[in-house]
C-alpha positions in Angstrom: 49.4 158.3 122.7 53.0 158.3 122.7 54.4 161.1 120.3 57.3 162.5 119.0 57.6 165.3 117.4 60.7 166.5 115.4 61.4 170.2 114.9 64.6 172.1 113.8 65.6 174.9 115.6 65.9 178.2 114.0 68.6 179.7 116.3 68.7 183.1 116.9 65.6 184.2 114.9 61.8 183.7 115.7 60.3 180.7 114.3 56.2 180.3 113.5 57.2 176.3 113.1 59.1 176.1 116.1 56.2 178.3 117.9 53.5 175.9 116.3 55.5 173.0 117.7 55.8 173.7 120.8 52.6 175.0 121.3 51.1 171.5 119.9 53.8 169.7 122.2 52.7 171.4 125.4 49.4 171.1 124.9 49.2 167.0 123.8 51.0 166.8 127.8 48.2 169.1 128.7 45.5 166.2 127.6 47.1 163.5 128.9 49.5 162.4 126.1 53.3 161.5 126.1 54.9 164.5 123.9 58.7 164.4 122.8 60.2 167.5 121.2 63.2 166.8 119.7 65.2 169.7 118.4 67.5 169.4 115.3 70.7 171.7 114.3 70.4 174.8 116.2 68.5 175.9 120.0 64.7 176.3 119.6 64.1 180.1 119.7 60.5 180.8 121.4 58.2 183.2 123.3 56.7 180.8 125.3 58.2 177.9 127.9 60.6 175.8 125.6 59.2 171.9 125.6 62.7 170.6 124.4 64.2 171.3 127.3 66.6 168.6 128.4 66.7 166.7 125.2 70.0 166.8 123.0 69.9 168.8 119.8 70.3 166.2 117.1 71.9 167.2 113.7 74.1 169.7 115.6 74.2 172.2 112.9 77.9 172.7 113.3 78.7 168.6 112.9 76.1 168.9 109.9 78.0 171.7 108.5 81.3 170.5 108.3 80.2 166.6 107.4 79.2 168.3 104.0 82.1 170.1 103.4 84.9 167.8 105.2 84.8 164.6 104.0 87.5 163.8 106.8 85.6 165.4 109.3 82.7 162.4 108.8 84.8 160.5 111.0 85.8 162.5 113.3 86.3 161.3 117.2 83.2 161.1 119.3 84.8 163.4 121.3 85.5 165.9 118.8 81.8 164.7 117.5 80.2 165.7 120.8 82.1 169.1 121.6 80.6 170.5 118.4 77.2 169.6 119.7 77.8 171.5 122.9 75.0 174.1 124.0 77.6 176.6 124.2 78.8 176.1 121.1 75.8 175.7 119.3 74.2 179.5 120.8 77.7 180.7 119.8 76.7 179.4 116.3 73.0 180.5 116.2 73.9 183.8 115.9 74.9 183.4 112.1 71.8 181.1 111.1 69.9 183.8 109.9 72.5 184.2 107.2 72.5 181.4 105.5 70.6 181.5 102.0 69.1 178.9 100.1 71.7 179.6 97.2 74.2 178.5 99.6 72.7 175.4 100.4 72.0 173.5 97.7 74.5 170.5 98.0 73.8 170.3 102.0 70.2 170.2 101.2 70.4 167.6 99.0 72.5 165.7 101.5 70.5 166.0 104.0 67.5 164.2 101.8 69.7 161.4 101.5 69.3 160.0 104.9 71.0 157.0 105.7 73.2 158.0 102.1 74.1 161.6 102.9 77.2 163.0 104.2 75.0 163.2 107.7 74.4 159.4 108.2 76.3 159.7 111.3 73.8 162.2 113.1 70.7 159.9 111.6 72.2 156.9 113.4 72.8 159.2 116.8 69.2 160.3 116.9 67.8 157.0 115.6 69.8 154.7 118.7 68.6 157.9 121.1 65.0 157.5 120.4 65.4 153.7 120.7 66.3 154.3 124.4 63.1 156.3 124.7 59.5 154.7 125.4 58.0 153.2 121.8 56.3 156.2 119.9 52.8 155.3 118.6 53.8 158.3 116.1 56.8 160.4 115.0 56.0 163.6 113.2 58.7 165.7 111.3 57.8 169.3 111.5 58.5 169.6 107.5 58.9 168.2 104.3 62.9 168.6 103.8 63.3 166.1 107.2 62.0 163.5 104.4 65.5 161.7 104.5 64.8 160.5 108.0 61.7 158.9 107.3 63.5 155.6 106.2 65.6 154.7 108.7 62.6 155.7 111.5 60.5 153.2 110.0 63.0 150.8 109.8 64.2 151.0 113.2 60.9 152.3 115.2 58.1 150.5 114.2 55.2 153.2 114.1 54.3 155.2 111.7 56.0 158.9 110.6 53.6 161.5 109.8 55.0 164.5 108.0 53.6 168.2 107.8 54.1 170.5 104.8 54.9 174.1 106.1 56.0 176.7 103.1 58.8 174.3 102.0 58.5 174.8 98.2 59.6 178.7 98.4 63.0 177.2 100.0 63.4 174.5 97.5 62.7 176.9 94.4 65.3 179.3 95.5 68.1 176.6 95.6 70.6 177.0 92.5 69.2 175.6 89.5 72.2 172.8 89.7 70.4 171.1 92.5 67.0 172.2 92.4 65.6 169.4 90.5 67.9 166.8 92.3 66.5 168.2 95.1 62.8 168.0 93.8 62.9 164.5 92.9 64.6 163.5 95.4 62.0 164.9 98.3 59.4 163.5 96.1 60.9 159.6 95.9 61.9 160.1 99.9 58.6 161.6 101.0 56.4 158.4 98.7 57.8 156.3 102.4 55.6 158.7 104.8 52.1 157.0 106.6 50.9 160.7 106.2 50.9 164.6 105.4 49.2 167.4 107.2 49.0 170.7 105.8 48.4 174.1 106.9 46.1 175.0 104.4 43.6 173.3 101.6 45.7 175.8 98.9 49.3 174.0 100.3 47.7 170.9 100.4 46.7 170.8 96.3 49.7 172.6 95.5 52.3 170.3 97.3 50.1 167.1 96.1 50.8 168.2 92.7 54.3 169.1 92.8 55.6 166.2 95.1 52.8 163.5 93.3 51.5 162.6 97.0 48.6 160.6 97.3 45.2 162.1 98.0 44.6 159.5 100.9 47.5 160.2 102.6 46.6 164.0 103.1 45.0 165.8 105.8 44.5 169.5 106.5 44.9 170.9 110.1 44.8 175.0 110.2 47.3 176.2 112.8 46.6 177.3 115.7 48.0 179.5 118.7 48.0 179.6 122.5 45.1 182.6 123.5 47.2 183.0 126.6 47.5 186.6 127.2 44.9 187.8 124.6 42.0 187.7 127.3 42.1 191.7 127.8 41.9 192.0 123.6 38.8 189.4 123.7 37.1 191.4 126.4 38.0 194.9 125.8 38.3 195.7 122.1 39.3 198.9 121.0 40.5 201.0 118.1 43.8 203.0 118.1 43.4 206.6 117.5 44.7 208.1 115.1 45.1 204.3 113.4 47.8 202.4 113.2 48.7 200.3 110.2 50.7 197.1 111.2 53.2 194.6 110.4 54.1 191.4 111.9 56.6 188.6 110.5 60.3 188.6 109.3 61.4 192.1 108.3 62.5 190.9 104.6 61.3 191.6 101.1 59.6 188.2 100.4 56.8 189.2 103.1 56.4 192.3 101.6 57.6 194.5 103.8 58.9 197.3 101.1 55.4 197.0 99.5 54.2 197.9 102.9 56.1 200.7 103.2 55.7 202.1 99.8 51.5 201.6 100.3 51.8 204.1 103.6 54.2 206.5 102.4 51.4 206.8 99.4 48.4 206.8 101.9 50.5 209.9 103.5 50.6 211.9 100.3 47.0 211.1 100.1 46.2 212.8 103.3 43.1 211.3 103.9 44.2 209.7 107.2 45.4 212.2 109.8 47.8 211.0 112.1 48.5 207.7 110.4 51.4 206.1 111.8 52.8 202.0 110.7 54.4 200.0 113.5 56.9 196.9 112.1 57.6 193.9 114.4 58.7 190.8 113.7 61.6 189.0 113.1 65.2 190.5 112.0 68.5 188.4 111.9 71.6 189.7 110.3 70.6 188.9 107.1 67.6 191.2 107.0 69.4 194.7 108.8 70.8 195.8 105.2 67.1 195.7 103.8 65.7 197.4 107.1 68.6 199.8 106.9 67.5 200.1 103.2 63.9 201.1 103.9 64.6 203.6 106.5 66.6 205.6 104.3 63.7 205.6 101.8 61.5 207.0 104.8 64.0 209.2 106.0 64.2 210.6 102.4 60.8 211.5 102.5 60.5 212.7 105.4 57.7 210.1 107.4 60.3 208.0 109.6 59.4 209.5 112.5 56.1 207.8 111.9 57.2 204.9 111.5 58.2 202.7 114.6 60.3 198.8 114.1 60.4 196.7 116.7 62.6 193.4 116.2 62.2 190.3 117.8 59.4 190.8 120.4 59.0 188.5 123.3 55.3 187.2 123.8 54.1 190.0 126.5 55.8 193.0 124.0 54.4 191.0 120.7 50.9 191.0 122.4 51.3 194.3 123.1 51.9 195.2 120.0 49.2 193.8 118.4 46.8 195.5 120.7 48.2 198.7 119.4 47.1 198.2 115.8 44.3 199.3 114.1 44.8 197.1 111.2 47.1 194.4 110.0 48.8 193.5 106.6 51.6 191.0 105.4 51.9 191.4 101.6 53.5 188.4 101.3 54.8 188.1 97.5 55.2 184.1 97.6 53.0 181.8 97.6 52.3 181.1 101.4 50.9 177.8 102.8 49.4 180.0 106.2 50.3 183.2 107.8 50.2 182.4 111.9 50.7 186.1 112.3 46.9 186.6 110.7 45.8 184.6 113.7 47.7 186.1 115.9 46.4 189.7 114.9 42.7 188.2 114.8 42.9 187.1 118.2 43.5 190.8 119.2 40.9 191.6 117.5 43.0 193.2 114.6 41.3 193.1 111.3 43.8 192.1 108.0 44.4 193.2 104.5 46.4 190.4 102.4 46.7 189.8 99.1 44.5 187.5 97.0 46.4 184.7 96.8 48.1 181.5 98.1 46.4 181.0 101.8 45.0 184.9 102.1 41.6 184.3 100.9 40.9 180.5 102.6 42.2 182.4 106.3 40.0 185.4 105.5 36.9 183.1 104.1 37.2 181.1 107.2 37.6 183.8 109.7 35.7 186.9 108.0 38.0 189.2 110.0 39.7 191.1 107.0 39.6 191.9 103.1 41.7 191.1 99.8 43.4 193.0 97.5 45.3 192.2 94.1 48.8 191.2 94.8 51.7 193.2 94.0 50.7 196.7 93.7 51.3 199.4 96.4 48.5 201.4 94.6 46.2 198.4 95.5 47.2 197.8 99.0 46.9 201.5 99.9 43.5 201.6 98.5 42.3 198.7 100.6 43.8 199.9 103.4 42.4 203.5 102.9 39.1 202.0 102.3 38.9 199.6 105.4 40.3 202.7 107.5 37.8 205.1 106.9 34.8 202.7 107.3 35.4 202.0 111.0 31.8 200.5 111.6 33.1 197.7 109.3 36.3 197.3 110.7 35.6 196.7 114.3 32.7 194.4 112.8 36.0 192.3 111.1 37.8 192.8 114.1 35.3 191.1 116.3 34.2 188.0 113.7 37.8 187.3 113.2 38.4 187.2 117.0 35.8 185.0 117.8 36.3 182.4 115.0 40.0 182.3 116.3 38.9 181.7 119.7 36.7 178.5 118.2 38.8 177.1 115.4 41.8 178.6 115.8 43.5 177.5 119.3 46.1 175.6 120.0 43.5 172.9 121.9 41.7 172.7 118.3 44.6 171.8 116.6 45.8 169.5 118.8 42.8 167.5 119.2 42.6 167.6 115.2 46.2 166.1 114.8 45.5 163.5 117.3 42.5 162.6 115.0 45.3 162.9 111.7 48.2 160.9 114.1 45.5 158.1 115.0 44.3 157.7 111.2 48.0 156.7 110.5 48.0 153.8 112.8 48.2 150.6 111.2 45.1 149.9 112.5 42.9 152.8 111.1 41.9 152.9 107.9 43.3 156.4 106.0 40.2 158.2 104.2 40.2 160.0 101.3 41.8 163.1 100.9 40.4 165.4 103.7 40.1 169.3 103.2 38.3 169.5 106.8 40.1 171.0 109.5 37.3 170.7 112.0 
């Protein structure tokens, strides 16, 4: 198959969308296929070899920017048009991408739904013409829900069908200002009614974006995520427990992953005193929009006296994130929203790391699946340091979680799963395949 796939680039900050994407893109050329990444607004930040290179970054967020709020600048000179697109320019801009808030956006987001209507027509027509110059697709798949303003003028123009994953969108869209939020909201839903197909994360994204957006049940799949095992063959043959343990973290240092709950559950396992030597390592991602929070939480550390046990490591590359990981004892992401995966709970498992998430959103379908952690009620740092204690102290048990998590990754969790599983969703949305009913199977 021919295939392109559509992804925006997250600038300066780590990505689990862009990772997924170019995990999937690299390994479709792997098996033979014809894989396009086409990066949107900002350079692709990954840990591995990035698949985009040598294709323009479409939607230049810069251009994008000032179309919304410069009605002159929509018709600016190509030249002009084209220097604000520049590589330079746009690293030079990535730096300040992690700033930007979804109160902020609201009108741009909105826009940006409009497609072919919006204040960005220009860029839809650039990318549009630049994929016409390309080989036909048999497929074009948009990395998320809010590139639903392209889908019209792709199928117009490109005649193959445009499949679109759902990724965590609706945490995004419920955080725009209320004066656009429902604007937005219906218009995703009217836009997205013109995709061949959906793929979701998760069977608990799946419903829940199905019944928000009123997409049709036959026009859903369900892939789980998966990641390259490169570099975790040492963790899959050797596995070993950290003494004295180690309580991790692993995603965006901010306070809708939990990370203050986190904090707040070790400092009370410390006062407990029932695990000598426990220390909490923190990786992940931090932009400037998340060092006032950090700052924030190692003052409440300091205050108590336990930073010193208390390591943060921002914005690992693969060989330091996998090292990391192998540090750990144990993993937890107390996510507070209502997440539609968690890639860092495969990641851990694939190290053998066992997890402790809250019971809800995808937390109890990953651990179901995978059998490599527990549950606790959401919310409470009482809760989370009782689970935690309680999977700590029983290390029979949590080397068994370790282990069943690591091989179920292995099997339904790699990057060659999922990409033989959307080449099975990317062929049922071929004109000539019939679409079954909504399918919750993601092997």
């Amino acid at each position: 198959m021919n295939i392109v796939q559509i992804t925006p680039g997250a600038g300066g900050m780590y990505c689990g969308n862009c990772f997924r994407d170019n995990a999937l893109v690299r390994q479709l050329r792997q098996m033979g296929h014809t894989a396009l990444m086409a990066p949107l607004y900002l350079p692709l930040k990954l840990d591995e070899a990035d698949t985009s290179q040598g294709t323009p970054i479409f939607f230049s967020g810069v251009n994008v920017y000032l179309e919304q709020k410069a009605p002159f600048f929509r018709h600016a000179p190509q030249w002009l048009h084209q220097w604000l697109a520049s590589p330079a320019l746009l690293g030079w801009a990535a730096r300040f991408a992690a700033k930007t808030r979804p109160e902020d956006v609201g009108d741009l987001t909105l826009s940006m739904l409009r497609g072919e209507h919006g204040n960005q027509a220009r860029e839809v027509d650039e990318l549009v013409k630049w994929l016409q110059t390309q080989h036909e697709p048999d497929v074009i798949c948009l990395s998320n829900c809010l590139l639903a303003g392209l889908i019209r003028r792709l199928k117009a123009e490109l005649p193959c069908p445009v499949v679109c994953m759902l990724q965590g969108e609706d945490s995004f869209l419920d955080a725009l200002p209320s004066n656009h939020r429902t604007a937005v909201w219906a218009t995703l839903a009217e836009r997205l009614q013109e995709a061949d197909l959906f793929v979701a994360p998760s069977r608990y994204f799946a419903e829940r974006m199905r019944g928000r957006l009123g997409l049709s049940g036959e026009k859903m799949r369900v892939v789980f995520n998966g990641i390259s095992l490169e570099g975790y063959e040492t963790a899959l043959e050797t596995p070993a427990t950290p003494q004295p343990p180690v309580i991790g973290y692993f995603a965006r240092m901010c306070p809708e992953k939990g990370l203050d709950t986190l904090i707040d559950a070790f400092m009370l396992l410390k006062e407990r005193g029932t695990l000598p030597g426990l220390r909490l390592r923190v990786g992940g991602g931090c932009g400037p929009g998340d060092e006032a929070f950090v700052q924030r939480l190692r003052s409440r550390l300091s205050s108590r006296g336990y930073l010193g046990e208390v390591e943060f490591h921002p914005n690992l590359n693969r060989s330091a994130k996998l090292a990391f990981l192998k540090s750990l004892t144990v993993l937890s992401v107390p996510a507070l929203y209502g997440e539609a995966f968690g890639l860092y709970l495969i990641e851990a498992l694939a190290a053998g790391v066992p997890v402790v998430q809250p019971r809800h959103a995808a937390f109890p379908e990953l651990i179901e699946a995978t059998g490599g952690g527990v549950l606790f009620e959401p919310g409470s740092p009482v809760a989370l340091a009782d689970a935690l204690e309680a999977v700590l102290r029983d290390r029979p048990n949590l080397q068994q979680m370790g282990q069943a998590g690591r091989d179920v990754v292995r099997d339904q969790f790699s990057v060659e799963r999922m990409a033989t599983n959307m080449l099975d969703a990317f062929r049922s949305a071929r004109p000539s395949a019939s679409v079954p009913a909504m399918n919750l199977q993601s092997r």
